[in-house]
C-alpha positions as CSV (number, residue, x, y, z in Angstrom):
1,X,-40.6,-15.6,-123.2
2,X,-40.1,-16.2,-126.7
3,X,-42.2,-19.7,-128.1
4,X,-40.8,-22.0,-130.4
5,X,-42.7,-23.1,-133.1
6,X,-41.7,-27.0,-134.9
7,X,-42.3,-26.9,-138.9
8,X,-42.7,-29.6,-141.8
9,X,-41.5,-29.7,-144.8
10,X,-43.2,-31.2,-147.9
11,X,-40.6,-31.7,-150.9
12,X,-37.6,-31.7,-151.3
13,X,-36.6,-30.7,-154.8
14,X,-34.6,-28.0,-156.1
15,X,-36.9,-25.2,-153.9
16,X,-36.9,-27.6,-150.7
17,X,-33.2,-28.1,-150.7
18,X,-32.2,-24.3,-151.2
19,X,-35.1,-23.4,-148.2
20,X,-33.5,-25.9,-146.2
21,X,-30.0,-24.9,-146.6
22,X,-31.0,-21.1,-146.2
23,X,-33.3,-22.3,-143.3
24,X,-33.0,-19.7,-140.5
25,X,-31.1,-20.1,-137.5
26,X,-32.0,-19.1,-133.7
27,X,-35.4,-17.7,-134.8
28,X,-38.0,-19.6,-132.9
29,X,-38.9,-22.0,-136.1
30,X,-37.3,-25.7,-135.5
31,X,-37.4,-28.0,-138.9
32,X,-38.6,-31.3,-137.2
33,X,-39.7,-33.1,-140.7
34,X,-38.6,-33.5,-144.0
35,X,-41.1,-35.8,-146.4
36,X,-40.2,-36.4,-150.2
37,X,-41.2,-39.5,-151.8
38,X,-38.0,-39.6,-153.8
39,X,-35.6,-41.6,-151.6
40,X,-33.0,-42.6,-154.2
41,X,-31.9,-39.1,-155.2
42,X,-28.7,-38.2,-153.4
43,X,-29.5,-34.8,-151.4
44,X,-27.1,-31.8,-151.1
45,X,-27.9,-31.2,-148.0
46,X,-27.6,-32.0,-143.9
47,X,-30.5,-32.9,-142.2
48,X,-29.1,-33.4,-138.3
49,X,-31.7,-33.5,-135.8
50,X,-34.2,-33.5,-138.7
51,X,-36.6,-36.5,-139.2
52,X,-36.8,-37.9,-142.6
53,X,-40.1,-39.4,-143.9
54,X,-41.7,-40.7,-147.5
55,X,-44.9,-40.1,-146.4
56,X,-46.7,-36.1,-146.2
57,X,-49.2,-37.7,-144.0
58,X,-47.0,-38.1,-140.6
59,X,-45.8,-34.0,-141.0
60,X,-49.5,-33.3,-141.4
61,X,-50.7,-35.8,-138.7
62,X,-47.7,-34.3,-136.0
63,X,-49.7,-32.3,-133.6
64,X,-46.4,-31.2,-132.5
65,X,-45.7,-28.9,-136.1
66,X,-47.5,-25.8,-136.0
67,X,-46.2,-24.7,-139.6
68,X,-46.1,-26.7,-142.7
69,X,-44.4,-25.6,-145.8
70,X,-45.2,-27.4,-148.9
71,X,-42.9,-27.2,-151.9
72,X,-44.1,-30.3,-154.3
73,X,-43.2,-29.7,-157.6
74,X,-45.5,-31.0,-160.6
75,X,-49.6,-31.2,-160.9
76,X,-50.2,-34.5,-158.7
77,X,-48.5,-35.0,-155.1
């Protein structure tokens, strides 16, 4: 039986839109969480099924994600 595994993601800048957008299909990994503190910026991507969040804290805290990916540009979070 093949397991499913739930990820977060942690930015969503240039790199966090075109790993979302290239995100893999049918492979076992769900994206559950997006977090970017940048909620103004229009995003050229879909997020169905995807929750949304400003805050790194509730992907990190979700005992439910197994992987977190972190893609933060810049020297401070």
């Amino acid at each position: 039986m093949k397991k499913t595994f739930y990820a977060g993601l942690i930015g969503l800048g240039t790199v966090g839109k075109s790993v979302v957008k290239l995100w893999p299909r049918a492979q076992g990994i769900i994206l559950k969480s997006v977090a970017d503190k940048d909620t103004k910026t229009a995003r050229a991507v879909k997020l169905p099924g995807v929750i949304f969040t400003t805050k790194a804290e509730e992907i990190l805290n979700d005992p439910q994600i197994n992987i977190v990916i972190e893609l933060i540009g810049g020297v401070e979070p």
